[in-house]
C-alpha positions in Angstrom: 67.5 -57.1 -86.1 70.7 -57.6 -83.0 67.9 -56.0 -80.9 64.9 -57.3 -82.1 66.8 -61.1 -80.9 67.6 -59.4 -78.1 63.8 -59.0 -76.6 62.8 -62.7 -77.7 65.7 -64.7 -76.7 66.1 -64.4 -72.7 63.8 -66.7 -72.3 65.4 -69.2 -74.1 68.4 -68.1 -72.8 67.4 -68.6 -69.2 65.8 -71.7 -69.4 68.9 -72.7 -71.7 71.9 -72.1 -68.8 71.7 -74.7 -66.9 71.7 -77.8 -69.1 74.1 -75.8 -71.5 76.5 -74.9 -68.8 77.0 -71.4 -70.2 79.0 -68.9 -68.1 78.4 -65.5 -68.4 78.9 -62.8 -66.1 76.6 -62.1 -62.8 74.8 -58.7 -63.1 71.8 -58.3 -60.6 70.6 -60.3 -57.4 67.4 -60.9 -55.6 67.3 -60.1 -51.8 64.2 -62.3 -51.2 65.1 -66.0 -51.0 62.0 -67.9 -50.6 58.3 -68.0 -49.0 56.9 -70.6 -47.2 53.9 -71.2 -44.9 53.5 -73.1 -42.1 50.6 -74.0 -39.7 50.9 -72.6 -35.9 48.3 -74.5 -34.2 45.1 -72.5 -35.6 47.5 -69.5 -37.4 49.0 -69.8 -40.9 52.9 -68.7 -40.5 54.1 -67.0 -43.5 58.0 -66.9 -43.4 59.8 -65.2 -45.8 63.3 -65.3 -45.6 65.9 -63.5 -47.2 69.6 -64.2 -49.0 71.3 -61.4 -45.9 70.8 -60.5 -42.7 67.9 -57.9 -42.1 66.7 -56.0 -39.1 63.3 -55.6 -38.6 61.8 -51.6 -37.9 58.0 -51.5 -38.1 55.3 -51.9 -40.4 51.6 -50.0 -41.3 48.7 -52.1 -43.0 46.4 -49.9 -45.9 42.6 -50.3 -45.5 42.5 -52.8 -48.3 44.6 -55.4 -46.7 48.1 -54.2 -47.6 51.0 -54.8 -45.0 54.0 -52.6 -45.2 57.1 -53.8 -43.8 60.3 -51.6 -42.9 63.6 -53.0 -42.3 67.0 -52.9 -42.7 69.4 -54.9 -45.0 72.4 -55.5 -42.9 74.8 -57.0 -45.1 73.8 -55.5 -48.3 73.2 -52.1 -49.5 69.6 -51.2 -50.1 70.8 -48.5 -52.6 72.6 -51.1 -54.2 71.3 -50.5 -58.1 71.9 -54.8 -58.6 69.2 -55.2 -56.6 66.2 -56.9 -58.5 62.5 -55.8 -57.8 60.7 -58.7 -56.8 57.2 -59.7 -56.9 56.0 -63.4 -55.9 52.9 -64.7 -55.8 52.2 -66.9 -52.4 52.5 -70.7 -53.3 49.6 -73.3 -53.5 48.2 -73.6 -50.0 44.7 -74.5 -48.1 44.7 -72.6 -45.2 46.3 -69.1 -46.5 44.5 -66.8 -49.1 46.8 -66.0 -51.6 48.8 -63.3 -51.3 51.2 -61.2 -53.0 54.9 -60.0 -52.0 56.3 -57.3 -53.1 60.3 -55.8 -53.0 61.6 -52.9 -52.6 58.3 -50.6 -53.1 59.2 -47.1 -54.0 59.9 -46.3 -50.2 61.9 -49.3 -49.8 59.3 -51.3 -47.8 58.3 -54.9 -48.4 54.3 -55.0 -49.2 52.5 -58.8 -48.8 48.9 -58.1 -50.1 45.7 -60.1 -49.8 43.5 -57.6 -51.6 41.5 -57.7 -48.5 41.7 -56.7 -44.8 43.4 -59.4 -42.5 44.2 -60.3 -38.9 47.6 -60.5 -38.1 50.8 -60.1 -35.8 54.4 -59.9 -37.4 57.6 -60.7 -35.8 61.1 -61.2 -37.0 62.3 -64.5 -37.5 65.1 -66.3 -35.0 67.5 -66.8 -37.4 68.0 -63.0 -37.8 67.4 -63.5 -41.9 63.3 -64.2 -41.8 60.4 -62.3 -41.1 57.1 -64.1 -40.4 53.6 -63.4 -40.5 50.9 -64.7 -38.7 47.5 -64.6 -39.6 44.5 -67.2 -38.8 44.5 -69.9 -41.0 41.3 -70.3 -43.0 40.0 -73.7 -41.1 40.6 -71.9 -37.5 39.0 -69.0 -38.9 36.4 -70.9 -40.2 36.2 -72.6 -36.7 35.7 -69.2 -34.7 33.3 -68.0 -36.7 30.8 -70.7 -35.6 32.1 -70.6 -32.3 31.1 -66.6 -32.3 27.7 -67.7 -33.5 27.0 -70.5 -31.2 25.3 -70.0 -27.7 25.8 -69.3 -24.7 26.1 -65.4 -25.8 29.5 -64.4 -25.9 31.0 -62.8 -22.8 33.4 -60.5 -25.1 33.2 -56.8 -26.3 31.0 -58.1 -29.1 28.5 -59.9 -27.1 24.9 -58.2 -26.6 24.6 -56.2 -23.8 22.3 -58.4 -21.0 19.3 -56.6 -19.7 19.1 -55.4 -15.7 17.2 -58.0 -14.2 16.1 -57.4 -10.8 16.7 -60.4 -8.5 16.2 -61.3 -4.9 19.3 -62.0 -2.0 18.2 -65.3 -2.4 18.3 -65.5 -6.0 21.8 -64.3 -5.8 23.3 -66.3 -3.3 22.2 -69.1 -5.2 23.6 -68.3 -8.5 27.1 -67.2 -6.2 27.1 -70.9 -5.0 26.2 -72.7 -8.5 29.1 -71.0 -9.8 31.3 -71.3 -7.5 30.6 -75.3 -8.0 31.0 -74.9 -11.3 34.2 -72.8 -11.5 36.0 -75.9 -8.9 34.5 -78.7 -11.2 36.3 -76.5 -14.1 39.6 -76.2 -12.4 39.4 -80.2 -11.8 39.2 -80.6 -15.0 41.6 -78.0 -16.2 44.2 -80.0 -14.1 43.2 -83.2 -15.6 43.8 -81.9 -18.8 40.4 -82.4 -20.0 40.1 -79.4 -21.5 37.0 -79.6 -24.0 35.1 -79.9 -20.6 36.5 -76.8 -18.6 36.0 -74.9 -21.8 32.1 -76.3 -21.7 31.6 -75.7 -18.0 33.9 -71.8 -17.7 31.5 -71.2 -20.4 28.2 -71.7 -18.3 29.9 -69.7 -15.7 30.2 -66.8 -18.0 26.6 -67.0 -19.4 25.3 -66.4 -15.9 24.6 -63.0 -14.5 28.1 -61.3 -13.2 29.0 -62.8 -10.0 32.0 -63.4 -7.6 33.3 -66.0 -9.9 33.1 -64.5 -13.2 36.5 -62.6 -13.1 38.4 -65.9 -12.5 36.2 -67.8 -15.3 37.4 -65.2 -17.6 41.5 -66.1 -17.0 40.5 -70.0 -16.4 38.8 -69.8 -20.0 41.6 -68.1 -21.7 43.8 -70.6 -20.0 41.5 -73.9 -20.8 41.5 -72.1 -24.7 45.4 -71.7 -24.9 45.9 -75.9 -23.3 43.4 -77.0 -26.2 45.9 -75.0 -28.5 43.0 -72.2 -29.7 45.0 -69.9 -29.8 43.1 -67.1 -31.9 39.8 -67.9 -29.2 42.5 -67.9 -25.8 43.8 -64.4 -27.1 40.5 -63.0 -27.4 39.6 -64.1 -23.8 43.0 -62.7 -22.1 42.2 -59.3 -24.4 38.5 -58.9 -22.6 39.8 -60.0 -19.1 43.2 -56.9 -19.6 40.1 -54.5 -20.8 37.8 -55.7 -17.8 39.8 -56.1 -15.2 42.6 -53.3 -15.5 43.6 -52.9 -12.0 43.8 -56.8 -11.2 46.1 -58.3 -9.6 47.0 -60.9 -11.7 47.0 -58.6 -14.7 51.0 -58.6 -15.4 50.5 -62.1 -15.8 48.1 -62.4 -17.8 49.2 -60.1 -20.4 52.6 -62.4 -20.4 49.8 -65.3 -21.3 48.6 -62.8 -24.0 51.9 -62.2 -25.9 52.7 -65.8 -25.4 49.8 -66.7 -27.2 50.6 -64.3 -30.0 53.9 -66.8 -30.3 51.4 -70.7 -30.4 53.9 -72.7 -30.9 55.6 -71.5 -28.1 56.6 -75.2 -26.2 55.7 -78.1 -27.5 56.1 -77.7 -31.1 57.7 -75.7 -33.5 56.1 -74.4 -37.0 55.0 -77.2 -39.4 54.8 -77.9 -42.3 51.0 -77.5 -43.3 49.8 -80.6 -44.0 48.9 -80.4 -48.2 47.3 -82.7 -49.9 49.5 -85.8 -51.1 50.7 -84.2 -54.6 51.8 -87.6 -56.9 53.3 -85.9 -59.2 55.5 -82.3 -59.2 53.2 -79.3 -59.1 54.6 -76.4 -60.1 54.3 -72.6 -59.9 55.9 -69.2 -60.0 56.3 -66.2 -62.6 58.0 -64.9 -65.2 58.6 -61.4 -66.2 60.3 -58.8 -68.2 60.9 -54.8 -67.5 62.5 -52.5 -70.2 64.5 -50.2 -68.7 65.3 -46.3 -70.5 67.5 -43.9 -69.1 68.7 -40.4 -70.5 71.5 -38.2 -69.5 71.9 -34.7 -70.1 74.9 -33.1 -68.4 76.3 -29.5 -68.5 79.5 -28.2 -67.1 81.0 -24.8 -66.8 84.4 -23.9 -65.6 84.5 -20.7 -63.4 87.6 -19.7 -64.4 86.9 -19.5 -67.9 83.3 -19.1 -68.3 83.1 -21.8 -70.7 80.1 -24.1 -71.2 80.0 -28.0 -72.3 76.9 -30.2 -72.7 76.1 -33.9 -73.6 73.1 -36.1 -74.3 73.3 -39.3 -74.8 71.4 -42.6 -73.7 72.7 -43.6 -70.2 70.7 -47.1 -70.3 68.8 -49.3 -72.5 68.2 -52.9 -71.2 65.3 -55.3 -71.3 65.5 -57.6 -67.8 63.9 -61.3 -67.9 63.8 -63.2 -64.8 62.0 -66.5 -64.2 61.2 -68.0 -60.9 60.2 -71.4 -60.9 59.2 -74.0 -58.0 58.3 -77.8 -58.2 56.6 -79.4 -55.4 55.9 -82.6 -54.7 54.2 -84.0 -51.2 54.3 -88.0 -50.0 53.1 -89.0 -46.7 56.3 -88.9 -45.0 58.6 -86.4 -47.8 58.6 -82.7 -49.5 60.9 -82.4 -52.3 61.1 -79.3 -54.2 63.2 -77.9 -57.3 63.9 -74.3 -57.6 65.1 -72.1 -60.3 65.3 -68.4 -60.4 67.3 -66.2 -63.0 67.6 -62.9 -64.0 69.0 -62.1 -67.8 69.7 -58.4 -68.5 69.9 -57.7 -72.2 71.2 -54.4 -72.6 70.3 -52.8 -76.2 73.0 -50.2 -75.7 75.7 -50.2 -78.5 79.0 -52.2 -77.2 77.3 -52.9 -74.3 77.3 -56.5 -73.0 75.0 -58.7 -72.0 74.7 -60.6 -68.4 73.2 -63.0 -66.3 73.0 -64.2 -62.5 71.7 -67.7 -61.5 70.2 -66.5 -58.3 68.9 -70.5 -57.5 69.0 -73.8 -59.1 68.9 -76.7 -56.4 67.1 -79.8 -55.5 65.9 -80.7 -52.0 63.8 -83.1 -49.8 63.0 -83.3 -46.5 60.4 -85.4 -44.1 57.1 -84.5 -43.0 58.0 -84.7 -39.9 61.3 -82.4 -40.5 63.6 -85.1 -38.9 66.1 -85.0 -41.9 66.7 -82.5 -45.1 69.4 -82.4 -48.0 69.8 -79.9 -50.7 72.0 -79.9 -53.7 72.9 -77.5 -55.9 72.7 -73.3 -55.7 71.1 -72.2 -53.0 70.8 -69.9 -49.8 72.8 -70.4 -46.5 70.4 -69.5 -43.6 72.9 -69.9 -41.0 76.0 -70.8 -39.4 78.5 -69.2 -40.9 77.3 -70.2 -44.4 78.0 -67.9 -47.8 74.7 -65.9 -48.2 74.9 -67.9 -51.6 76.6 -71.1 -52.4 76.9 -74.0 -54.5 77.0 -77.2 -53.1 75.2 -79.7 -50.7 73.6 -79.0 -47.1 72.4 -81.9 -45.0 70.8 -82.0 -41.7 69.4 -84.7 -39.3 67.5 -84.1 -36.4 68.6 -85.7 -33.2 66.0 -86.0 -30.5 63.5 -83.0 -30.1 66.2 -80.0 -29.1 69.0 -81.0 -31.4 70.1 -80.5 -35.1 73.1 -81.5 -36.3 74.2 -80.1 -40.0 77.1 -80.3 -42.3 77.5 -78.3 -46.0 80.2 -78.4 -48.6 80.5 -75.9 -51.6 81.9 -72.9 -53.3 80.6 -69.6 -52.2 79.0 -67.3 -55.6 80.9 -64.5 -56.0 78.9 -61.1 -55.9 77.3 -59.3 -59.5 80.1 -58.0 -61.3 83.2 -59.5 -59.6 86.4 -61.4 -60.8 86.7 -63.4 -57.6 89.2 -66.5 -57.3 87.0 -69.8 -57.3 87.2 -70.5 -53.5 85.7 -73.8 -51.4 84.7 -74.1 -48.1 83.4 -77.1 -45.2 81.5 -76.4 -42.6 79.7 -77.6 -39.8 77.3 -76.8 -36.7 74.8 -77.7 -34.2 71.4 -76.3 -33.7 69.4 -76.1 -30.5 66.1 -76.2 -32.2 64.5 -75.0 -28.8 64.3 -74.3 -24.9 61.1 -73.4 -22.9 60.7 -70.0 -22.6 61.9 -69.5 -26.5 65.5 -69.8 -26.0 67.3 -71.4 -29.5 70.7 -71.3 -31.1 73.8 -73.0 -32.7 77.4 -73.0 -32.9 79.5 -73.8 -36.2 82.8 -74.2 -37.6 83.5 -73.1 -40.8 86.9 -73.4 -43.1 87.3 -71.9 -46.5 89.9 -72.5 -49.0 91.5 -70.3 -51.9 94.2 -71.2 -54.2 95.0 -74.5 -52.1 95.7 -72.7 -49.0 93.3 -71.4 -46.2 91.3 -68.2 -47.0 89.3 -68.1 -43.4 88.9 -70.6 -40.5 86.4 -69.3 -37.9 84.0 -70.4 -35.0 80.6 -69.3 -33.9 78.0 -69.3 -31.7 74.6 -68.0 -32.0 72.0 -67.3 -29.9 68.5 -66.2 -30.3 65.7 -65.5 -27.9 61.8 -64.8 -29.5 58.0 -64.8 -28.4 55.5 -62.4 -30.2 56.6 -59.1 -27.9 60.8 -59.8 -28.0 63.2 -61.1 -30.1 66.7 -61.0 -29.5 69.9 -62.2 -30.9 73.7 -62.2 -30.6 76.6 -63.6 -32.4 80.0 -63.8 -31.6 82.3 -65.2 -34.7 86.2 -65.6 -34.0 88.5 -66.7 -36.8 91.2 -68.8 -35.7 93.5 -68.1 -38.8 94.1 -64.7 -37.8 93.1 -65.0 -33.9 90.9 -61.9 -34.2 87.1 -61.6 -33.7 85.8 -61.3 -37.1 81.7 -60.7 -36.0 80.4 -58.9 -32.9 76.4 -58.5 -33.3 73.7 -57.5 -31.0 70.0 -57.3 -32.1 66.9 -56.4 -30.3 63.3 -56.1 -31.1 61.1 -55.0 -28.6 57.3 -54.6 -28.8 54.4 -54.0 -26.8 51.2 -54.4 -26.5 50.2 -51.0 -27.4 51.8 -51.1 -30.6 55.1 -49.5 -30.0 58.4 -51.2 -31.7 61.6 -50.6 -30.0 64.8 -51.5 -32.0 68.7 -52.2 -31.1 71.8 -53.4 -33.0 75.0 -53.1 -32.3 77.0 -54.6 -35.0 81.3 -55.0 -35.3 82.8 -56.7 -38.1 85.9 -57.2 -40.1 85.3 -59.6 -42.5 88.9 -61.0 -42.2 90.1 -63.2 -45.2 93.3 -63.7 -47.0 91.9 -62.6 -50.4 91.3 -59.5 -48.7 95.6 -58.8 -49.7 94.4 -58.3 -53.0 93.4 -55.3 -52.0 97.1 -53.7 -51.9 98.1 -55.3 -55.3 96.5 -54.5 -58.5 92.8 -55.6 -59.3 94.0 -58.2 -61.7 96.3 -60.3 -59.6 95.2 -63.4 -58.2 96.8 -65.0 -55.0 97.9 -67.9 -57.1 100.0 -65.2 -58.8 101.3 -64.0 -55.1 102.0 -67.5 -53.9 104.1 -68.3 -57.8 105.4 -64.8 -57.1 107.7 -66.0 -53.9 105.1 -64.2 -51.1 104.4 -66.7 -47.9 101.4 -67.1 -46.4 102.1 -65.4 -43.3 103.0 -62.3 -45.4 99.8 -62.5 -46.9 97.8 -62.8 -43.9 99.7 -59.9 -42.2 98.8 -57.8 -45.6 94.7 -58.9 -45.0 95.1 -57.9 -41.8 95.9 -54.4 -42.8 93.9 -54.0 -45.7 91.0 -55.1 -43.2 89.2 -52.4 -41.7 87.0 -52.5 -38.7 83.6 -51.4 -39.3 81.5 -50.6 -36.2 77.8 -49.6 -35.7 74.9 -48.7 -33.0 71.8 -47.7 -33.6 68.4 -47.1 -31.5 65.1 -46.8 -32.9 61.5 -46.8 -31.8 58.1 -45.9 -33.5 55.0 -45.3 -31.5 51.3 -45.3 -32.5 50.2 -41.6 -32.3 46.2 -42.8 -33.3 45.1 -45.5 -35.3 46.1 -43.8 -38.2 49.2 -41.7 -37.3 52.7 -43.8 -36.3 55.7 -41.8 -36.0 59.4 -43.2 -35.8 62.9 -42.2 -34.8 66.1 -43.9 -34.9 69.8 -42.5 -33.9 72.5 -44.2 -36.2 76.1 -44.2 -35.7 78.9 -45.9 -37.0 83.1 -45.5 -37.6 85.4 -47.4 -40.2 88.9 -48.0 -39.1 91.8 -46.1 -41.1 93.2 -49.3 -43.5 95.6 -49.8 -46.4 94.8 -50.1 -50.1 96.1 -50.1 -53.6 95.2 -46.7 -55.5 95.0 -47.0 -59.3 95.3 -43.7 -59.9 98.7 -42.7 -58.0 99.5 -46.3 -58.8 100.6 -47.0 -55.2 99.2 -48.7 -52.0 97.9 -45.6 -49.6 96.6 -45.5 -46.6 92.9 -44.6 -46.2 92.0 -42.5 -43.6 89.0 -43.4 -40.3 85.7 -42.4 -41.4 82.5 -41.5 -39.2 79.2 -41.0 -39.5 76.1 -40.2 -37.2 72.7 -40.2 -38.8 69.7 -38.6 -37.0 65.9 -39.9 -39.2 62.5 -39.7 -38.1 59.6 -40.6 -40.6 55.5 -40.1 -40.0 53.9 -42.7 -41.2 49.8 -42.2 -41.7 47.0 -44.1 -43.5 43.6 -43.6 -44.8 45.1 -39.4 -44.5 44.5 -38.2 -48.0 42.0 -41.1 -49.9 40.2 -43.6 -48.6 42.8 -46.2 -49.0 46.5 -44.9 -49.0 49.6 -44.6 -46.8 51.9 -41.2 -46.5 55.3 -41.7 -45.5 57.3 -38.5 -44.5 61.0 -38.9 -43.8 63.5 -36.1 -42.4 67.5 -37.4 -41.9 70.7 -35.0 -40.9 74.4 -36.3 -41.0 77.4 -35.1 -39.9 80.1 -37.2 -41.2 83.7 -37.3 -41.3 84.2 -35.9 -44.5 80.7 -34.4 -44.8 77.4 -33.0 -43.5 73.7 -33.7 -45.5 70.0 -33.3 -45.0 67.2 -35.1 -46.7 63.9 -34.5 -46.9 61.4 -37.0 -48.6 57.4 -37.9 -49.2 55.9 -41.1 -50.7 52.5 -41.7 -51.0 50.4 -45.0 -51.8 47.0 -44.8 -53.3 44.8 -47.8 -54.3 41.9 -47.9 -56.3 39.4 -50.7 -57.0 41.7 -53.4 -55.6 43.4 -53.4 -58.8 45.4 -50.3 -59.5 47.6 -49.0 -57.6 49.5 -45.7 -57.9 53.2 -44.7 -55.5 54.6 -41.4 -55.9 57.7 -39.7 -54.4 59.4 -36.8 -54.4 63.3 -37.0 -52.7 65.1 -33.5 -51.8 69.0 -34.1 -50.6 71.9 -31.1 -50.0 74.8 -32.2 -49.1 78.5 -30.0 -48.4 81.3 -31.4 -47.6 85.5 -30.5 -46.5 86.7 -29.6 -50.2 83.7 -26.6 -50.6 81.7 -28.8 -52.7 78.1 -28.2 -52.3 75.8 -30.8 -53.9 71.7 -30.4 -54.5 69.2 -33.1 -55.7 65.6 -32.9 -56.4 64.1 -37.0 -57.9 60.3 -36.9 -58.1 59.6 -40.4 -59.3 56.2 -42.9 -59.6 55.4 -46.4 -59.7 52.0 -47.9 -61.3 50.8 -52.0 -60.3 47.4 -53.0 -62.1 46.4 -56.0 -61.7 44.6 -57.5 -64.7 43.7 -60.5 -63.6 45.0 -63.3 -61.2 47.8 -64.1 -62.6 49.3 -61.2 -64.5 50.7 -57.5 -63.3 51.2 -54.8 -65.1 53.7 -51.9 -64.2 55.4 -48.9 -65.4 57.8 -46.4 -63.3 59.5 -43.2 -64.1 61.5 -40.5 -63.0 63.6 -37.8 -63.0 67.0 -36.7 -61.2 68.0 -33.3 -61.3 71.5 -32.6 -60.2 73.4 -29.8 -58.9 77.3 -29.6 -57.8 79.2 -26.6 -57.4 82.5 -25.7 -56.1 85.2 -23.0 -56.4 86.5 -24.5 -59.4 83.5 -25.3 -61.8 79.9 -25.7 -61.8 78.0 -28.9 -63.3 74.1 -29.9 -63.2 73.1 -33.5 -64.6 68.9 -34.1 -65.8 68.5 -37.6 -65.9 64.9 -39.1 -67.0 64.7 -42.8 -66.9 61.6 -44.6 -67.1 60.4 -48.7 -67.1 58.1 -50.3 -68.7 56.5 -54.1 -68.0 54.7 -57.4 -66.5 54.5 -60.3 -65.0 52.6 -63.4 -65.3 52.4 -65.7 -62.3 51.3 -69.2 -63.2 
C-alpha cells in the first residue's frame, strides 16, 4: 500500500509545493531552461537556452527531419546522474511547425524534430548559454514558393534550361544596350531605396538571353533582396552568383553578403518577438510525465591472498520520477506575460529510502512587445552577468535607447541537488550593449553576495560577444574584489564556413573564489555562522578560501569537416590542470593537501547518416587519456534508426579500460537502448535499458559488478 501511494501521489504533490510551502530536499535538475521563437525578418528563430554555460561542437540532420546537436556543458557535468532527460514540445506558434526537443539522447546530443525534412542554419547564441535555430518561417515560405512559381523563369539552378537561339550582331547589340539601360535604371533605384522596383527591373535583366550585364544583375538582385529584408530569396541569389561566377572578382565579397544574410537581423533589428495573435486570456501548455526507474546489482569479490569468494544481489534502485512543466501565456497589444512551473518529484520505492524534490522554476514575468522593459519574480534562470545559474528573486530591465540595457536583480542563489548549503543573498547589477554594426554586443556587471551577514564574493565583469551566421566569439574576464584575484578567464570561438566545416576554441580559467569555500577545511557539518561564533575573523576565513580554492585551467581545439553528404568526421584535443589545494579529509580526520592533477584527452568521432537504413545516424567515437594519476581508452557506437515517423529505436554499445599508478586495472563493457513512439500528438512513449559489466583488478583482490537497470514510461504534452 506505502508504494502503491507512492505512484499516485507526485502529482498532487508537485502541484501541492508551491502554495503549501513544503521543503524537501533537491534531488535532480534540468539543463534546458526554456524555448522560445522569434521572427528574423522571413526566418523563424528558435532559441533554446540553457540553465549553464554550453559550447557549441557540430550537429548532423536524419533524413526525416531530425537535427542533432553536439555540445558541451561547461559548468555542469554531462555525466552528472541528477541530470533530468528532457522532452518539450515547441510552444503555440504561427510561423513554426511544431517541433520536438529532446535532452540528452543516448549519445548525449540534443535532437529538435519536425517529423519532416527542414531548411535551416544553427549558430550558438551570444550570450554563450543559447543555441538558435533558424529555419524559414511558414509565411516567408509560403511567400517563396509563389515567388518560385511566378514568371519571368527563374535564373537559379532550378530554373529550365533556355533553348540555343540563334541571333544576329544586331540582335545582340541591342539586347547589350536594353540591358545595360535597365541594369542603371536598377542601380537608381537601388540607391533610392526603392527596392520593390530594382527587384522588378534586375529581374527583366535576368530573363533575357546571357549578356554583358547579367553577372552584375545577379549581385544587384541579391543585394535589392537582402535591402527589402528577403532574406531566404537574397541567399539563394548570392548562392547562384558563388556557383556561377567562381573566379570573380568580387566573389570574397559576396560570400561575406552570403553569411551575413544567414545572420537577418544583422543591423537594424534584433530577433522579435513573433507577433501572436492577441491571447485575452492565459493559454497554457506543456507536459507532464512519469519514468520508473529499476536497477540491479550483482557484485563478486575475491581476495588473492586468500582465494576467497563473496557475492551480493540486491536492488541498487527503485524510483518512479514525475516532473511537470507548465507555461501560461498571455499576449496584449503592447505586453507578454508568462507563468512558469517545472518540477521534478522522485519517489523512490526502495525500503528506507527517501523521497525528494527540486523546483527547477516557478516565476512570473512580463515584458513589452516592443522589448523596451521586462521584470520577473520568483525562481528562475540567470542568463547573464554574473547571475546564479538559478536563483530566487526579482530581475528587472529597461531599455535605454536602441544600444543600451540597463538591469538590476536581487535574490538568493538555489543551492545545487543534494546540498546542505548556508542560505546566501546576493545584488547585482550590469549594463548591456544590446548591439554594434558588424555584430559586436556585450555587458559589464557588478555583483555582491552575502553569507551569514558578511560578504561571501564581490566581483566585476565584462563580457563581450561577437556573432554572424559563420563566427561567434566571446570572452569574459570576471575579477573579484574581495579577494583581488581573477576569479573567470574565458575564451570561446566558433568558427564555420561555408562548406560546412565547424572549427571550435575555448580556453577557460577559473577559481570560483568564495568564502564558503573555508568550509572546505572544517568538517561537512559546520556552517560559517559557527566559524564566525567560534572566534575566527573574516580575513582568516578568506585566507582559508583562498587555499582551499583551486585553479582549474582548460584549452581545447576541435574541428569536424564534411567528408560527403553523408560522412562528417570530428576531432578535438582537450587539456586541462587543477592546481594542488587544501581540504578536510574525513577519513584521516585532518585537513591534507591534495595534490595538482592533469589531464590531456585526444577524441575523434565519425558521424554518418542514411549508412545502415534509410533513415538513421551512426556515431563512432575513439578517446585516449593520459592523466596525472591515470591513462584510459574508450571506444564507443550509437546508432539511431526511425521508422514510420513514429518509432524510433537508439542503441549503444560503450567499451572503457582504464590503468592507473596504484596497478589497478579497470574494464567496462555497457551495451544499452532507448525506444520513443509516438502515439499520437501529444503523448510519447519510452522505455530504456541496459547493462554495465564491470571489471577491477589489482594485486590485492579481484572484483566484477553486473548491473541491469532498465526504465519504463510517457509523456503527455498538452
Amino acid at each position: 500500500m506505502h508504494n502503491f501511494k507512492k505512484i499516485l501521489l507526485p502529482v498532487a504533490n508537485i502541484l501541492g509545493l508551491l502554495l503549501l510551502g513544503v521543503t524537501v530536499k533537491p534531488a535532480y535538475a534540468e539543463v534546458i531552461d526554456r524555448i522560445q521563437i522569434f521572427q528574423a525578418g522571413d526566418e523563424a528563430e528558435i532559441r533554446i537556452r540553457f540553465v549553464t554555460r554550453i559550447q557549441y561542437v557540430r550537429q548532423v540532420m536524419l533524413k526525416n527531419g531530425d537535427v542533432r546537436i553536439y555540445f558541451n556543458l561547461l559548468e555542469v557535468d554531462a555525466a552528472d546522474p541528477r541530470l533530468t532527460w528532457q522532452k518539450r514540445d515547441s510552444p503555440p506558434s504561427n510561423i513554426v511547425s511544431p517541433f520536438t526537443v529532446t535532452y540528452p539522447e543516448i549519445d548525449s546530443s540534443l535532437s529538435i524534430s519536425f517529423g519532416k525534412p527542414v531548411d535551416y542554419h544553427i549558430r550558438p547564441g551570444n550570450d554563450g548559454r543559447s543555441i538558435s535555430f533558424f529555419t524559414p518561417n511558414l509565411n516567408a515560405a509560403s511567400r517563396l514558393r509563389e515567388f518560385l512559381s511566378q514568371p519571368p523563369p527563374l535564373t537559379g539552378a532550378t530554373a529550365l534550361p533556355k533553348p540555343v537561339i540563334l541571333r544576329s550582331e544586331a540582335e545582340i547589340a541591342s539586347d547589350e544596350i536594353e540591358a545595360k539601360k535597365l541594369l542603371d535604371k536598377a542601380n537608381v533605384a537601388l540607391k533610392n531605396g526603392s527596392n520593390t522596383e530594382a527587384i522588378d527591373i534586375l529581374r527583366k535583366v535576368l530573363a533575357m538571353p546571357p549578356n554583358q550585364s547579367t553577372q552584375a544583375a545577379h549581385y544587384m538582385l541579391g543585394q535589392a533582396y537582402e535591402k527589402n529584408r528577403e532574406f531566404v530569396k537574397a541567399r539563394t541569389e548570392y548562392d547562384l552568383y558563388v556557383k556561377l561566377y567562381p573566379k570573380a572578382n568580387d566573389l570574397n565579397q559576396v560570400k561575406k553578403n552570403l553569411a551575413r544574410v544567414f545572420m537577418p537581423a544583422y543591423e537594424e533589428e534584433k530577433s522579435i518577438p513573433e507577433k501572436l495573435p492577441i491571447l485575452d486570456k492565459m493559454t497554457y501548455y506543456g507536459g507532464f510525465s512519469q519514468y520508473y526507474s529499476k536497477g540491479i546489482l550483482e557484485t563478486s569479490s575475491t581476495t588473492t591472498s586468500s582465494a576467497v569468494m563473496t557475492t551480493s544481489n540486491n536492488n541498487d534502485q527503485s524510483q518512479l520520477l514525475s516532473s511537470l512543466d507548465l507555461t501560461g501565456l498571455k499576449r496584449t497589444e503592447s505586453t507578454e506575460t508568462r507563468l512558469v512551473f517545472r518540477d521534478t518529484f522522485t519517489a523512490n520505492l526502495l525500503p528506507g529510502a527517501g523521497d525528494s524534490n527540486f523546483l527547477t522554476a516557478a516565476y512570473f514575468e512580463r515584458g513589452s512587445s516592443s522589448q523596451t522593459y521586462f521584470y520577473g519574480l520568483g525562481r528562475q534562470t540567470g542568463a547573464a552577468g554574473g547571475l546564479p545559474s538559478r536563483f530566487d528573486g526579482t530581475w528587472i530591465n529597461r531599455n535605454l535607447g536602441s544600444k543600451w540595457r540597463v538591469n538590476a536583480a536581487i535574490g538568493s542563489p538555489v543551492a545545487a541537488p543534494g546540498s546542505n548549503d548556508e542560505t546566501k543573498t546576493f545584488a547585482a547589477t550590469s549594463v548591456d550593449l544590446t548591439r554594434l554594426p558588424g555584430q559586436w554586443s556585450g555587458n559589464t556587471y557588478f555583483i555582491g553576495q552575502r553569507v551569514a551577514n558578511i560578504l561571501d564574493r564581490r566581483a566585476a565583469g565584462i563580457e563581450a560577444h561577437y556573432f554572424d551566421s559563420l563566427n561567434n566569439h566571446m570572452g569574459l574576464l570576471e575579477y573579484d574584489t574581495l579577494f583581488k584575484k581573477l576569479n573567470t578567464g574565458l575564451i570561446q570561438g566558433n568558427w564555420t564556413t561555408t562548406d560546412g566545416s565547424n572549427y571550435t576554441l575555448l580556453i577557460d580559467h577559473r577559481r570560483n573564489l568564495r568564502i564558503t569555500n573555508a568550509l572546505r577545511l572544517e568538517q561537512p557539518s559546520k556552517k560559517i555562522a559557527e566559524l564566525l561564533n567560534s572566534g575566527i575573523t573574516k580575513d582568516t576565513l578568506r585566507e582559508n578560501a583562498l587555499v582551499a580554492s583551486p585553479i582549474f585551467n582548460q584549452i581545447m581545439v576541435g574541428m569536424t569537416l564534411p567528408l560527403s553528404t553523408r560522412l562528417k568526421w570530428g576531432a578535438d584535443v582537450r587539456a586541462n590542470n587543477t592546481t594542488s589545494y587544501e581540504a578536510y579529509d574525513m577519513s584521516q580526520g585532518a585537513m591534507v593537501t591534495l595534490p595538482r592533477v592533469w589531464a590531456h584527452v585526444y577524441s575523434a568521432q565519425l558521424i554518418g547518416n542514411n549508412l545502415l537504413f534509410n533513415n538513421d545516424l551512426g556515431v563512432a567515437s575513439f578517446s585516449y587519456t593520459n592523466a596525472s594519476t591515470y591513462n584510459a581508452k574508450m571506444l564507443s557506437y550509437n546508432q539511431v534508426a526511425n521508422f514510420r515517423q513514429s518509432l524510433q529505436i537508439n542503441v549503444s554499445l560503450q567499451l572503457y579500460a582504464e590503468d592507473n599508478n596504484m596497478s589497478i586495472n579497470l574494464t567496462r563493457m555497457n551495451p544499452s537502448f532507448r525506444l520513443s513512439y509516438h502515439m499520437n500528438k501529444s503523448l510519447y512513449l519510452e522505455c530504456s535499458g541496459g547493462l554495465v559489466l564491470t571489471h577491477t583488478s589489482s594485486p590485492a583482490q579481484d572484483d566484477k559488478t553486473r548491473k541491469k537497470y532498465f526504465n519504463l514510461g510517457y509523456r503527455w504534452n498538452f
